[in-house]
N, CA and C of each residue as an Amber inpcrd file, in Angstrom:
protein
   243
 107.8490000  64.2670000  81.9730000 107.2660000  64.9720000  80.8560000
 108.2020000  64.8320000  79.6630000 107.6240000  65.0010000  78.2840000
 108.2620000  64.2530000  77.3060000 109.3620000  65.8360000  76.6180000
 109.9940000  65.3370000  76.4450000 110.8970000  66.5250000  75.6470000
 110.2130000  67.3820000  74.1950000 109.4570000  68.0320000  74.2510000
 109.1910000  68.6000000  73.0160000 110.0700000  69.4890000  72.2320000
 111.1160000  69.5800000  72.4430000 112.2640000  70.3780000  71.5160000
 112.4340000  69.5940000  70.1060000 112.1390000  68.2870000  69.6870000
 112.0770000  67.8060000  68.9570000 111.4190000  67.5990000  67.8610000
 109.5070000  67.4780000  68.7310000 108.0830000  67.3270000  67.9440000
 107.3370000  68.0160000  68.6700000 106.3950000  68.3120000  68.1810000
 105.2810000  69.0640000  68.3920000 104.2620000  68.4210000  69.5930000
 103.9730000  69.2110000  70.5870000 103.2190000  68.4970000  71.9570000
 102.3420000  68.1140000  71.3470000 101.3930000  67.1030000  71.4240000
 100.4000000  66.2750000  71.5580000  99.1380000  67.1020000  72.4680000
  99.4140000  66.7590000  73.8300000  98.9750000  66.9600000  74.8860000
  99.5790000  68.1270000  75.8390000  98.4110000  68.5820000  76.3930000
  98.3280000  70.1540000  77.1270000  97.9830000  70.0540000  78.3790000
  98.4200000  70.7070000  79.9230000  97.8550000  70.2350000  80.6550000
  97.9240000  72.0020000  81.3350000  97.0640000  72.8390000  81.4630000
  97.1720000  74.0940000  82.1200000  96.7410000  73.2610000  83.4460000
  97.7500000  74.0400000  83.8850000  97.6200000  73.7250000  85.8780000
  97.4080000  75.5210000  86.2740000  96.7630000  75.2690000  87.0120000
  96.5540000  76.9250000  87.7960000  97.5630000  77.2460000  88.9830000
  98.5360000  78.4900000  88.8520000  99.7910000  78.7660000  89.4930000
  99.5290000  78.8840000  90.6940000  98.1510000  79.3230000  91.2970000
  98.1120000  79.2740000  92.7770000  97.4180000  77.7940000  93.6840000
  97.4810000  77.1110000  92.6460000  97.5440000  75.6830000  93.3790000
  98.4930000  74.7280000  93.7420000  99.4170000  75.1390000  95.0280000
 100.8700000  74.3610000  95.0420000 100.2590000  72.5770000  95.0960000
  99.5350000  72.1060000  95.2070000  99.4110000  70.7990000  95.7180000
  99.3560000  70.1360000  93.4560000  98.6990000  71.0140000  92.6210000
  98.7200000  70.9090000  91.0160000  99.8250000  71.0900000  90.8520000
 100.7390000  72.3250000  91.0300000 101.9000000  72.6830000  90.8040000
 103.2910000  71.5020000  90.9990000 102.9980000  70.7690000  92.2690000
 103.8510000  69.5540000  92.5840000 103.6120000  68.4330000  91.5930000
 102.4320000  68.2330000  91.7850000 101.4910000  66.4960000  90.7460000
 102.1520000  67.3720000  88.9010000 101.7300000  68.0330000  88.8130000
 101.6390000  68.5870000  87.0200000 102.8790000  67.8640000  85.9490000
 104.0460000  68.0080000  86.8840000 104.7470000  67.5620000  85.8420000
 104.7170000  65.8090000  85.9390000 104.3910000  65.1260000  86.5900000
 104.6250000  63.6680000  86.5300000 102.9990000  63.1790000  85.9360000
 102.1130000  64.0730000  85.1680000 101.0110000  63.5870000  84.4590000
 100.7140000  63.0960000  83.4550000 102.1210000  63.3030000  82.8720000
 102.3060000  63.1450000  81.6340000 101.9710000  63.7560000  80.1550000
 101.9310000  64.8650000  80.3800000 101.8720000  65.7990000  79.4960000
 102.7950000  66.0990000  78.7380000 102.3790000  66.4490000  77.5790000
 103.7360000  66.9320000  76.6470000 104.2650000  68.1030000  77.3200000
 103.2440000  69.0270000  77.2300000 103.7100000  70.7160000  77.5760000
 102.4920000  71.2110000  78.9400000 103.3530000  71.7240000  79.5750000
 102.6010000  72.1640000  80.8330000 102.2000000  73.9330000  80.7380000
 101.0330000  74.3960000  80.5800000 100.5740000  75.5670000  80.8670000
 100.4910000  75.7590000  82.1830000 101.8190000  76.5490000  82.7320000
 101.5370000  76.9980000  83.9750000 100.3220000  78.7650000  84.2670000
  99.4840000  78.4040000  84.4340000  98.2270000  79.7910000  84.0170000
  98.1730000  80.5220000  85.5880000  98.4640000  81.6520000  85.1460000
  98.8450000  82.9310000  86.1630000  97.9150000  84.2800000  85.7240000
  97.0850000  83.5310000  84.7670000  96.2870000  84.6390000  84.1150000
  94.5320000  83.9610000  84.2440000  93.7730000  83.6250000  83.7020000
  92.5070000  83.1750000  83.6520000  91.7840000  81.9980000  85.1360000
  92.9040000  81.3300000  84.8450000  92.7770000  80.0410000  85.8890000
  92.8570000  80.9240000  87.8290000  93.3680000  82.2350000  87.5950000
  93.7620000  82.8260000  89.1560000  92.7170000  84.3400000  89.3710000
  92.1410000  83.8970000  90.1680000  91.3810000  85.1830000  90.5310000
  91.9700000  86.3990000  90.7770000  91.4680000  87.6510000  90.7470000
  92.1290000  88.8380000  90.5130000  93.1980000  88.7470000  92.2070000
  92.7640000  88.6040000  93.1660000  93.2320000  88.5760000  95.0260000
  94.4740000  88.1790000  95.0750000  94.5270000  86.4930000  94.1430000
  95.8850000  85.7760000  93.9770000  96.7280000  85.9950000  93.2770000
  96.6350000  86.3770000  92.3720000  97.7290000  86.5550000  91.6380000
  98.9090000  86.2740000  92.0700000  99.2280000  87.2730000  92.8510000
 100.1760000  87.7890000  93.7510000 100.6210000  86.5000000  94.4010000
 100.0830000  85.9400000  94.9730000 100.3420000  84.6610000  95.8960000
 100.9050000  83.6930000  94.4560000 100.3720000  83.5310000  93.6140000
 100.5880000  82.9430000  92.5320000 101.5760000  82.5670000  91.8350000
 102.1070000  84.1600000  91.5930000 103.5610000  84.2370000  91.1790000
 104.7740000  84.1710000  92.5230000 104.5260000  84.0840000  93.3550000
 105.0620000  83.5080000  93.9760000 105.6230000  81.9270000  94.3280000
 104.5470000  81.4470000  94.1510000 104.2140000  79.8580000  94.0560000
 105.1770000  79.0950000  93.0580000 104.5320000  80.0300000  92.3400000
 105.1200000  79.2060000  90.2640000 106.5840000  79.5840000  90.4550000
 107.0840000  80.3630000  90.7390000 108.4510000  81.3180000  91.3960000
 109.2110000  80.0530000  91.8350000 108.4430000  79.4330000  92.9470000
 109.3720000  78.4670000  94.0390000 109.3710000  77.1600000  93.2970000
 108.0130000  76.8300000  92.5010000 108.1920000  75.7530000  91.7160000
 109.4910000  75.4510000  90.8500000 109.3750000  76.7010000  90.2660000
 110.2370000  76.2720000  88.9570000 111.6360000  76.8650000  89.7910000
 111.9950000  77.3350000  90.7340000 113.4320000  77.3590000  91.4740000
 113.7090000  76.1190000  92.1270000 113.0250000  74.8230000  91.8880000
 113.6350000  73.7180000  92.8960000 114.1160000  72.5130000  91.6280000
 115.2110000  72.0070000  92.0250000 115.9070000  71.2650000  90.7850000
 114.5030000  70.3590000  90.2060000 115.0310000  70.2070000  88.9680000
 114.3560000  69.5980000  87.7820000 112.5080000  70.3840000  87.6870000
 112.6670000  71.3830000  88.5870000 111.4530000  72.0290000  88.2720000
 111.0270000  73.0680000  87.2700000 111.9900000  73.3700000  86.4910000
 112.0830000  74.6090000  85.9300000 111.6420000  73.8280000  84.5480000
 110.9990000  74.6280000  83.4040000 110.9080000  73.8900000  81.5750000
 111.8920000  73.8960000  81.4810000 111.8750000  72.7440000  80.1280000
 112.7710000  72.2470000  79.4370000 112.8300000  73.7440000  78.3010000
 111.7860000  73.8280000  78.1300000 111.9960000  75.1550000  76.7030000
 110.2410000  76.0540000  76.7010000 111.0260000  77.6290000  78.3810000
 110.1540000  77.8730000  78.3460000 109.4230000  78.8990000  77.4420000
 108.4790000  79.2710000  77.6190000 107.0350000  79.9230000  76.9370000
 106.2850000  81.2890000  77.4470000 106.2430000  81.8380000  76.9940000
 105.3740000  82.8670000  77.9190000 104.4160000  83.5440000  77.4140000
 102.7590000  82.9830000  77.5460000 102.0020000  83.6500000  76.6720000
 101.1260000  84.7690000  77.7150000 100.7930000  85.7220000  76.7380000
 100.0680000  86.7850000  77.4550000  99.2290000  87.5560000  76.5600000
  97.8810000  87.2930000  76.4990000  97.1030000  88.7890000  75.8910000
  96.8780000  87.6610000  74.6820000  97.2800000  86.3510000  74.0960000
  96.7500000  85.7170000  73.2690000  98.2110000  85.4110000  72.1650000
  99.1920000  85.9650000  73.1110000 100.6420000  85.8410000  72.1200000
 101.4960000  84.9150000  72.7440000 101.9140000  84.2990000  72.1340000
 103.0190000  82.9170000  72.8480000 104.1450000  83.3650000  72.1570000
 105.4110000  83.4450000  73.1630000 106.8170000  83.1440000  72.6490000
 107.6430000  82.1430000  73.0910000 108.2200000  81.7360000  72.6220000
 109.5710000  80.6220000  73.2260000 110.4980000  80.6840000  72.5030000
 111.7350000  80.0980000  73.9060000 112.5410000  80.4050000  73.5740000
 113.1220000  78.7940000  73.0570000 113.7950000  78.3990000  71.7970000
 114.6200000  77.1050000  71.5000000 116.0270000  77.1860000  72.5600000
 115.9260000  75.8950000  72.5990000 116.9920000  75.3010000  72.5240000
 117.1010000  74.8000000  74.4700000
């Protein structure tokens, strides 16, 4: 996935957090910026299983963002650098 700390993503790819088999494939798709979605994309049951998932993803080397994001309720923040 391309470094966007530089330019502005292009390309968007929301993967849904309770799909580990998306969660593995997502980052080698080539996307600028990866929406990991723990909100719309996950039925009310999973969640839970969800954040778990996205949890183990981004704890295994080179799995974690480069410069992450966290939107909720229609508000995005990130953090530089």
């Amino acid at each position: 996935m391309p470094d966007p700390a530089g330019a502005a993503a292009r390309s968007y790819l929301y993967v849904p957090a309770d799909r580990p088999d998306r969660l593995e494939r997502a980052a080698s798709r080539g996307a600028d910026a990866l929406i990991l979605d723990l909100e719309d994309a996950v039925p009310p049951g999973g969640k839970h299983e969800a954040r778990r998932l996205l949890a183990g993803a981004v704890a295994r080397p080179g799995g974690g963002p480069r410069r992450p994001a966290r939107a909720r309720g229609g508000v995005c923040t990130a953090r530089r650098g």
